[in-house]
C-alpha positions as CSV (number, residue, x, y, z in Angstrom):
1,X,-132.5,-36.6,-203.8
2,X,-130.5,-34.0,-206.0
3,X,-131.5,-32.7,-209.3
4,X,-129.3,-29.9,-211.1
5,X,-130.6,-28.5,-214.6
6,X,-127.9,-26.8,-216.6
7,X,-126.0,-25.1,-213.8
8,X,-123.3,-22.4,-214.9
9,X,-120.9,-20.6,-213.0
10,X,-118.2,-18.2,-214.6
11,X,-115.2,-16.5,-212.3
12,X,-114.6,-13.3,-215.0
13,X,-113.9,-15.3,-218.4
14,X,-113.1,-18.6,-216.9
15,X,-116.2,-20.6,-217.0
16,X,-116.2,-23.2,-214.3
17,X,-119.4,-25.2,-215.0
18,X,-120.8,-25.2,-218.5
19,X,-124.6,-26.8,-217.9
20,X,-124.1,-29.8,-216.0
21,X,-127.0,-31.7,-215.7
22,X,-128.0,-34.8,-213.3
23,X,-130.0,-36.9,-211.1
24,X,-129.4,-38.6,-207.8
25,X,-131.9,-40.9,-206.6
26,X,-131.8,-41.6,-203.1
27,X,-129.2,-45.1,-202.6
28,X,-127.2,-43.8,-205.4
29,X,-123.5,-42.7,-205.1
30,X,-122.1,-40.6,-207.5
31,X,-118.1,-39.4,-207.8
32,X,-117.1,-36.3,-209.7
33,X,-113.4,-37.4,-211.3
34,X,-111.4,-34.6,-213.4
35,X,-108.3,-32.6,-213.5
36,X,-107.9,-29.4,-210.8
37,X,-109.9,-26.7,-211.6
38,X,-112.9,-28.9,-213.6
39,X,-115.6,-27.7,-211.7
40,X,-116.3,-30.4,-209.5
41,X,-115.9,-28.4,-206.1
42,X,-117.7,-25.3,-207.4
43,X,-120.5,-27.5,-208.6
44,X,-120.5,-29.0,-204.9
45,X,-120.6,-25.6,-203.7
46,X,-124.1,-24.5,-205.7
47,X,-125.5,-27.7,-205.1
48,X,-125.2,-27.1,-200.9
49,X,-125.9,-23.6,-201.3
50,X,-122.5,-22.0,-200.4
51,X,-122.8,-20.6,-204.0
52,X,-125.2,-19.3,-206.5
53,X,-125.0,-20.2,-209.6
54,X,-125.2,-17.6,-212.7
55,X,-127.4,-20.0,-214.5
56,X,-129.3,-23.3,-214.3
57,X,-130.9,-25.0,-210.9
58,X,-130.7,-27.2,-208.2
59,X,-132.9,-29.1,-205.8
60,X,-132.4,-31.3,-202.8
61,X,-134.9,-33.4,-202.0
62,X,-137.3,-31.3,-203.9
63,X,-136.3,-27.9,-202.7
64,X,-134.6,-25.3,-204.9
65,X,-131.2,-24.4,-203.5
66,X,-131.7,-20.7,-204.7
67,X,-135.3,-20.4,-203.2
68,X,-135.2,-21.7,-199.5
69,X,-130.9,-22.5,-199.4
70,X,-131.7,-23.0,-195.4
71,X,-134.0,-25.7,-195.8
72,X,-131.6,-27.3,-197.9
73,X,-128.7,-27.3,-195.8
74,X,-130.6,-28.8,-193.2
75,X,-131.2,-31.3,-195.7
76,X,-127.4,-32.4,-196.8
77,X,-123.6,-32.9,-194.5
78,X,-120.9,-31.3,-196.2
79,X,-117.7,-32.0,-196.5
80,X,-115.8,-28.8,-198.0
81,X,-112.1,-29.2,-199.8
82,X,-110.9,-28.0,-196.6
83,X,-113.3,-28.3,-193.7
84,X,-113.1,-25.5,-191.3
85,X,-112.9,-26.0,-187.5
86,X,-112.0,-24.2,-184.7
87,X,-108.7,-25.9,-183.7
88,X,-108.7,-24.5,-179.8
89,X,-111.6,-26.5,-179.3
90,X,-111.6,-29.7,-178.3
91,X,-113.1,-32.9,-181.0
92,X,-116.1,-33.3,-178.5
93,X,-116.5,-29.3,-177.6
94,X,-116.8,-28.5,-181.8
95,X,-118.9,-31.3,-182.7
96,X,-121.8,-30.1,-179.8
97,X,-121.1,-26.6,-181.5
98,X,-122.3,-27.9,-184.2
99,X,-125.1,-30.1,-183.0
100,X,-126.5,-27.1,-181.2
101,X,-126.3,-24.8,-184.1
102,X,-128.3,-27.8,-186.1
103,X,-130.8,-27.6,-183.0
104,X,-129.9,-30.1,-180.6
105,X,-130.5,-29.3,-177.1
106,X,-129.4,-31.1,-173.9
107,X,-129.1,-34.3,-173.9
108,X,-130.5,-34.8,-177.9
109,X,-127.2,-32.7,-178.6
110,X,-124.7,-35.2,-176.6
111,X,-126.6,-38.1,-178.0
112,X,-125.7,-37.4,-181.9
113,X,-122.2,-36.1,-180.9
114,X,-121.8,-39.9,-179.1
115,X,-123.3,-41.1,-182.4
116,X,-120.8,-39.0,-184.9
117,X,-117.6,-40.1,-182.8
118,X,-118.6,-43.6,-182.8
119,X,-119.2,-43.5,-186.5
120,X,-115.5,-41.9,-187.4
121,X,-113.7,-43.6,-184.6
122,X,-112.4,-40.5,-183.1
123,X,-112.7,-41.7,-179.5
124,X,-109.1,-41.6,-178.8
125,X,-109.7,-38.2,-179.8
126,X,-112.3,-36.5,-178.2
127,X,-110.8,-34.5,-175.8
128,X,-107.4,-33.8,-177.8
129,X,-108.0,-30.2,-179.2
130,X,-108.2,-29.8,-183.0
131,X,-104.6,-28.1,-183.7
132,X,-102.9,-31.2,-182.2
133,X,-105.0,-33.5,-184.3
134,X,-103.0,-35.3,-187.5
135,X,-104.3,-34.5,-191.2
136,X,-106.2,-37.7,-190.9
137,X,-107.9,-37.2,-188.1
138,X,-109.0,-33.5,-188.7
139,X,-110.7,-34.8,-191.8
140,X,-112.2,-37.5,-189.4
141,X,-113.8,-34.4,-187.9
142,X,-114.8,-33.0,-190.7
143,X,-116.9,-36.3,-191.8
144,X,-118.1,-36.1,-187.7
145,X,-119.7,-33.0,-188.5
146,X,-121.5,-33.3,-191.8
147,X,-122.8,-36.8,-190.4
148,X,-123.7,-35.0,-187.2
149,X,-127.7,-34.2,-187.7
150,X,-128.3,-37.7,-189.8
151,X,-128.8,-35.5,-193.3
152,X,-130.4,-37.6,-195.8
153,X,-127.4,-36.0,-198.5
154,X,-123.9,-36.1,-197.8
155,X,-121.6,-34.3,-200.2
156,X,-118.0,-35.0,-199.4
157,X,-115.7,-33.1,-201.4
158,X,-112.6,-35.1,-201.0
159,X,-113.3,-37.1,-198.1
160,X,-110.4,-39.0,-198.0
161,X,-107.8,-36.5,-198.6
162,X,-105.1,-36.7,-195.5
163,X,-106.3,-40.2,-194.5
164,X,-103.9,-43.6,-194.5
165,X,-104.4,-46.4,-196.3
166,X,-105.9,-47.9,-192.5
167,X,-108.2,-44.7,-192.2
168,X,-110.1,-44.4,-195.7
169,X,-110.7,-48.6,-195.6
């Protein structure tokens, strides 16, 4: 599902990610652990697209990120470090944004936003806007969204960050 051959990425002198290598098959999970600043978002970042790398590849589910980076990110959900969201909109109101920018129309669109707020238990939520939400259940809206068009890849960077004890189980 994701292959990544010797991907660098330098910021000036600093360099990031020194020719990481791996494979993901599809079932497999695979956690990035290390200190701030390690790489493991900015390895995230080239693997969905969001940026090139100076050196090295990647490929979700066959494609090459650099080639066709649209295809791809129809391909994976992503999570970012800090999800953005437009907090005047409602939970309901962003996620069918989103579904209709994935290509969702009508009532396709309303299905999978039904489908994401079941799977994150945000129902208490869905008419609350996003500002007024808690840490927890912003991130909740976060996963929503990345889960919204049934991606075959999910990237989560920091998925759990802002959720209770109650909320990550």
């Amino acid at each position: 599902m994701i292959e990544v051959q010797g991907l660098v990425k330098a910021y000036g002198a600093k360099r990031a990610v020194d020719g990481i290598s791996f494979t993901v098959r599809r079932g497999d999970i695979l956690g990035f652990l290390g200190p701030n600043g390690a790489g493991k978002s900015t390895t995230m970042k080239m693997i969905t697209g969001f940026l090139r790398p100076d050196a090295g590849r990647a490929l979700v589910g066959g494609v090459d990120v650099a080639a066709d980076p649209v295809a791809v990110k129809r391909k994976i959900g992503y999570l970012p470090e800090s999800a953005p969201a437009y907090p005047e909109m409602t939970v309901e109101e962003f996620l069918a944004f989103i579904a209709e920018i994935r290509g969702f129309r009508a009532a396709a669109r309303q299905a999978q936003v039904d489908r994401a707020i079941n799977l994150t238990h945000l129902g208490p939520a869905r008419h609350q806007t996003i500002e007024t939400l808690s840490k927890g259940y912003k991130q909740r809206v976060g996963f929503a969204q990345a889960l919204l068009h049934d991606p075959p890849v999910l990237v989560l960077d920091e998925p759990t960050d802002g959720l209770d004890p109650n909320q990550k189980n």
